[in-house]
C-alpha positions, -999 to 999 in steps of 0.1 A, spaced: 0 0 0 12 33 -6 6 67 7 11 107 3 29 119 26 1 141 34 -22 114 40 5 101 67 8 130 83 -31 129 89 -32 100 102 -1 105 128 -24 136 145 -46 122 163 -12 108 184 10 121 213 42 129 199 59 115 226 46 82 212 73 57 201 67 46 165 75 9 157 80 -8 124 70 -45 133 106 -54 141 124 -39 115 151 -8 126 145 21 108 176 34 90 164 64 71 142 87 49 151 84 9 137 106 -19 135 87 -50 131 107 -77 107 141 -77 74 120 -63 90 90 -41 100 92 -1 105 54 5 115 45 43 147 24 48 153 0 72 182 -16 78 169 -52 67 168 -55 29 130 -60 25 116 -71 -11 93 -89 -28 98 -122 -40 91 -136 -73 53 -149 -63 47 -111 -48 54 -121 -8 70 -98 11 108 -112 24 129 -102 44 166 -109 38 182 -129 66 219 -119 72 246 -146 62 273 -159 86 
């Protein structure tokens, strides 16, 4: 799903922003703008979709 900014925004008002915000598990690494109409939100997991359209997460190698 994605999401304006905007519409984010609106929907984070309603909230104390003392509130911690979590992402499910994943650590948040950073804010990157792709492009003139793209903010995508790293983390530092490499997330992606596999070739059936699931949602992965890379697991580190040893």
């Amino acid at each position: 799903m994605i999401i304006t900014v905007g519409e984010f925004k609106r929907l984070l008002d309603e909230y104390d922003d003392s509130l911690e915000l979590s992402f499910s598990g994943l650590e948040y690494h950073r804010l990157f703008e792709k492009g003139d109409k793209n903010l995508e939100v790293e983390f530092e997991e490499k997330i992606f979709k596999d070739k059936t359209g699931q949602t992965r997460v890379q697991e580190e190698e040893h």
